[in-house]
C-alpha positions in Angstrom: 6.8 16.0 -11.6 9.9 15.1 -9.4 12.3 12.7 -10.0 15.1 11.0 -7.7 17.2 14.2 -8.1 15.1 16.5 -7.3 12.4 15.9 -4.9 9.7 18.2 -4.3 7.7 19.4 -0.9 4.8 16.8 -0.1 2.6 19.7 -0.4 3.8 21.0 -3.3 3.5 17.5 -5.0 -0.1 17.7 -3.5 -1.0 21.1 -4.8 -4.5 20.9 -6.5 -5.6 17.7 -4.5 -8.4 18.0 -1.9 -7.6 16.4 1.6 -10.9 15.0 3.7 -12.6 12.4 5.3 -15.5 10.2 4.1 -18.0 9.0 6.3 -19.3 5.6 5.0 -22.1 3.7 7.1 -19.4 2.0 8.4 -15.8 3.2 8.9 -14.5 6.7 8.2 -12.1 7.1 5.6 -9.4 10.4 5.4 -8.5 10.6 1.8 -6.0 12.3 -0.4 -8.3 13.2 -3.8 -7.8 15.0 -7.4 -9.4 14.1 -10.4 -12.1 12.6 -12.6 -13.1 9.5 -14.7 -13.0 6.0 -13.4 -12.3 5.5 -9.5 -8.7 4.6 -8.7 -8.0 4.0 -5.0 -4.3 3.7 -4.0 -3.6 1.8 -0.9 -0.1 1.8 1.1 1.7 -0.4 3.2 1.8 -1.3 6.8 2.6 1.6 9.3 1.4 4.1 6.6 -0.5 6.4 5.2 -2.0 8.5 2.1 1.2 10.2 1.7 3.2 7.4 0.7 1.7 8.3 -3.0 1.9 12.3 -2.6 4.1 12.0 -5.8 1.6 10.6 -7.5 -2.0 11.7 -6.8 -2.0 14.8 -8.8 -0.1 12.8 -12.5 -2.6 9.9 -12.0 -5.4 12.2 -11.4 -5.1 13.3 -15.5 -6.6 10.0 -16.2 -8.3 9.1 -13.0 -10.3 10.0 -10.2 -7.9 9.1 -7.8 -8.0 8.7 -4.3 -5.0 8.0 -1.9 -6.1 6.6 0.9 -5.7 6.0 4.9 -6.0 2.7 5.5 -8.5 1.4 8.0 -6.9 1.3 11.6 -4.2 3.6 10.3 -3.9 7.4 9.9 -6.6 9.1 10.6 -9.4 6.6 9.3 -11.5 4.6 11.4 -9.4 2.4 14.2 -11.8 0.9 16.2 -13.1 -1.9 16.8 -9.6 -3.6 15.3 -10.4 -7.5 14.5 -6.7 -9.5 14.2 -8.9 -12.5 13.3 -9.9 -10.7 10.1 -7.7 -7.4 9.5 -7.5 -7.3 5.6 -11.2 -8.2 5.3 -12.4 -5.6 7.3 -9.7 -3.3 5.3 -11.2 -4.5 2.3 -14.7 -4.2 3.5 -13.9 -0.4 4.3 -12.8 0.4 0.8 -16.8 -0.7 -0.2 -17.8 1.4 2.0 -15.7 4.3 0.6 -17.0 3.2 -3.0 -20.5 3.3 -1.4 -20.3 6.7 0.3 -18.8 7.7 -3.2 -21.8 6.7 -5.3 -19.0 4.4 -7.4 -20.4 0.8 -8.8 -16.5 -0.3 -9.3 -13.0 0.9 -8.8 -9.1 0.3 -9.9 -7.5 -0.7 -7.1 -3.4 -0.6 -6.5 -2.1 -1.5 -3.2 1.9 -1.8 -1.8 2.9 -4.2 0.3 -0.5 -4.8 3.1 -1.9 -3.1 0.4 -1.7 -5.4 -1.9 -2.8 -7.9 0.4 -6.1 -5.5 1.1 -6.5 -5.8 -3.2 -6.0 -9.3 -3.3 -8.7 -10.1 -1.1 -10.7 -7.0 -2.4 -10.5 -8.6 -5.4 -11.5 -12.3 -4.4 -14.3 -11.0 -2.2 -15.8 -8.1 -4.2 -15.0 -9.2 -7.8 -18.0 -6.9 -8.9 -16.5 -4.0 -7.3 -13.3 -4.1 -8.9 -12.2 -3.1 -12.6 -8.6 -4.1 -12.0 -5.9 -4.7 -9.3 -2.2 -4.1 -9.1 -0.4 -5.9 -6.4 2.4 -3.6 -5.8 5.8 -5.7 -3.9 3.6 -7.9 -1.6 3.1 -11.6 -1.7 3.6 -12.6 2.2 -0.1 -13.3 2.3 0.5 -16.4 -0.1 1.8 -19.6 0.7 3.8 -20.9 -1.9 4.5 -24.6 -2.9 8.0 -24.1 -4.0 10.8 -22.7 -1.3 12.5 -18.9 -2.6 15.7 -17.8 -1.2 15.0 -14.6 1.4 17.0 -11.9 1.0 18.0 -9.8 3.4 15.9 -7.1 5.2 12.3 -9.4 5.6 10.7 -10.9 8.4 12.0 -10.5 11.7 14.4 -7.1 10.2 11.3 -5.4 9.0 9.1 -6.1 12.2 12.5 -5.1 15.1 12.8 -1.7 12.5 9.0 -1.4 12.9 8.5 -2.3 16.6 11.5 0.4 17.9 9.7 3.2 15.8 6.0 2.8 17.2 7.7 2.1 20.7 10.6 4.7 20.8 9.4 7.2 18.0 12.1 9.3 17.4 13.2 11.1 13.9 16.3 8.6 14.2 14.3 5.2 14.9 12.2 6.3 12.4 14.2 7.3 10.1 15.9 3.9 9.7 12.4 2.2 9.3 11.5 4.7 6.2 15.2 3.9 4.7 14.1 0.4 4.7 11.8 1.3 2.2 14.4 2.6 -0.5 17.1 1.2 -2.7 19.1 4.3 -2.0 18.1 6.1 1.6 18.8 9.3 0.5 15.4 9.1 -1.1 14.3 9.9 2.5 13.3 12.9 3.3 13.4 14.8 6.6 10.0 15.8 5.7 8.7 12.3 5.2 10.5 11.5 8.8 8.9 14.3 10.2 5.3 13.5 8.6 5.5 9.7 10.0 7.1 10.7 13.5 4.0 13.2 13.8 1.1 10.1 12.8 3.5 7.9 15.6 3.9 10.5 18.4 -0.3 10.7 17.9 -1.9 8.9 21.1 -4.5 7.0 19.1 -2.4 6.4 16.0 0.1 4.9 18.2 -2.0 2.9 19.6 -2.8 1.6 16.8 -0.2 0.8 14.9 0.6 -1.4 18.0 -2.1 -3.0 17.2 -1.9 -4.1 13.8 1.9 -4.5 14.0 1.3 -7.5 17.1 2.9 -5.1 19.5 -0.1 -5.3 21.9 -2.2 -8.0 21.3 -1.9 -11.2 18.6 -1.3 -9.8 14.8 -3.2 -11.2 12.0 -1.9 -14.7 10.8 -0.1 -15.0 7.8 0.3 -16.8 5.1 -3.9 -16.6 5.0 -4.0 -18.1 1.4 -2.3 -20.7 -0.9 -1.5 -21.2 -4.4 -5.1 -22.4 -5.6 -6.3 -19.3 -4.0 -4.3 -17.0 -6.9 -5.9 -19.0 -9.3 -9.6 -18.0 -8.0 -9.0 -14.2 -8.6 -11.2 -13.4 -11.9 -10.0 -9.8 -12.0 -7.4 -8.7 -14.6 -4.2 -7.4 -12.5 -0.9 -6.6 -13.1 2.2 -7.9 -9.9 4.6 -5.1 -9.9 7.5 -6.0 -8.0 11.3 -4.1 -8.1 14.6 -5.6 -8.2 16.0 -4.9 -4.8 12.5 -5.9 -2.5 14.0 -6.4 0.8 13.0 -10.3 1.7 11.3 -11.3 -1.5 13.0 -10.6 -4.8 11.8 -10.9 -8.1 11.8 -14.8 -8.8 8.7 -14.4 -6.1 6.8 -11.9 -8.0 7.2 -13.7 -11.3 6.1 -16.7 -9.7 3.1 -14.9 -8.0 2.2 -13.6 -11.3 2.2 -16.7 -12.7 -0.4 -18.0 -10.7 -3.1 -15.3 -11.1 -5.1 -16.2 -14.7 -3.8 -13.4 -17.5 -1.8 -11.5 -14.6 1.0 -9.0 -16.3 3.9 -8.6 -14.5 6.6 -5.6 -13.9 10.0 -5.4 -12.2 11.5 -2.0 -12.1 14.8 -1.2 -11.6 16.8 0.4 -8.6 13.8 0.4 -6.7 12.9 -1.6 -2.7 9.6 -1.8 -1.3 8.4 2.1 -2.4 8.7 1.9 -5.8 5.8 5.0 -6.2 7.8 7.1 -4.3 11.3 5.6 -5.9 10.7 6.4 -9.5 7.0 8.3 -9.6 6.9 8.7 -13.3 7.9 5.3 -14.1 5.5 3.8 -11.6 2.2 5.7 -12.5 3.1 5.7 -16.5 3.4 1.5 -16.5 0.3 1.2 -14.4 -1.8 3.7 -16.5 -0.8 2.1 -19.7 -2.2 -1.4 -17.5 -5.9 0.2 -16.1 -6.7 1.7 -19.3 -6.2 -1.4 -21.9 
């Protein structure tokens, strides 16, 4: 397995796993898969794709049948028709429709950033199709009642690094919107930077991503929930934040934690907004020892 020091091809990392798309009655879903037992379906952030977890599919695949995931409107999953009104729903609606297609009743489900959003409401929608959720760095969907301090690198620094990289894809433009991910941006690869610039140079991907990142056309309002809304989520889940999260440090994942009933919460170390990626054994060995209590 690779670590910080010495990282691995993608497709090395990947060797064993099967690549395909699944056609659901509704949306198609291109999935990253390996393994057996209970479903797990790992869910990435905003912009991405199932590669975000290629250092991970194959070590969580020992105790699960995992499957890394395109999101809907992004990769090469279903894009159309895109609803700003009600993104995540419809995101979370098409991982039913993957479970469906799948013959699976329930599923573990671990999202990063939008991902996590996509799990929240997974979870508050389709309780009965869930088994547990971890909520990986993500809590802009939440309207707190208490102010936190921003740090730097949220908001409006995420969405310009974001907007110039859909816009004017280039390795270098993209580039700086992957090193916003990491606490170190030699954790970048110029594989990674060639992967995304490929999905972004795609016509329809592109398209896309302008989409659901409010370049053309309204973006999906956030914050969608508040506080009493945490405490409505019946599924056991674990907030897994990391101690340099650009915007949102760890005083807001504490306190997200703490409004979710039984919640467990994790802050790793020298990690941003990619902790899977970061520190790969770390991240899948705290949230196996979480889905299988």
């Amino acid at each position: 397995m690779a670590t910080e020091t010495h990282w691995r091809s993608i497709w090395v990392e990947l060797a064993g796993s099967t690549i395909r798309v699944v056609k659901g009655k509704r949306y198609d879903t291109r999935v990253i898969e390996a393994g057996s037992g209970d479903p797990l379906v790992l869910v990435h952030g905003i912009g991405g794709y199932a590669e975000a977890y290629a250092r991970n599919v194959i070590n969580l695949a020992k105790d699960f049948h995992v499957y890394a995931i395109d999101a809907l409107y992004h990769g090469f999953s279903t894009k159309e028709p895109f609803d700003p009104e009600e993104t995540t729903l419809r995101q979370a609606e098409a991982i039913v429709d993957l479970l469906d297609a799948e013959g699976h009743e329930r599923a573990h489900i671990k999202g990063e950033s939008m991902g996590a959003n996509i799990a929240f409401e997974f979870g508050l929608r389709f309780p009965e199709r869930a088994h547990k959720l971890v909520l990986d760095t993500g809590a802009y969907f939440i309207k707190f009642d208490r102010e936190f301090e921003e740090r730097p690198g949220g908001g409006s620094a995420l969405a310009d690094l974001s907007r110039e990289a859909i816009v004017n894809p280039s390795k270098e433009t993209v580039r700086k919107r992957l090193e916003w991910l990491v606490a170190n941006p030699d954790r970048i690869t110029d594989e990674m930077v060639d992967l995304r610039l490929k999905y972004y140079t795609d016509p329809a991907i592109n398209a896309s991503m302008r989409r659901v990142n409010g370049i053309d056309g309204p973006r999906q309002r956030n914050p969608r929930y508040v506080e009493a809304d945490c405490a409505r989520l019946t599924v056991p889940s674990m907030v897994f934040w990391t101690e340099h999260n650009p915007g949102s440090g760890p005083d807001v994942g504490e306190h997200f934690a703490s409004l979710i009933p039984g919640a467990e919460y994790y802050c790793m170390a020298d990690a941003a907004h990619w902790p899977m990626w970061e520190h790969p054994g770390e991240h899948d060995a705290v949230i196996t020892a979480f889905l299988k209590k």
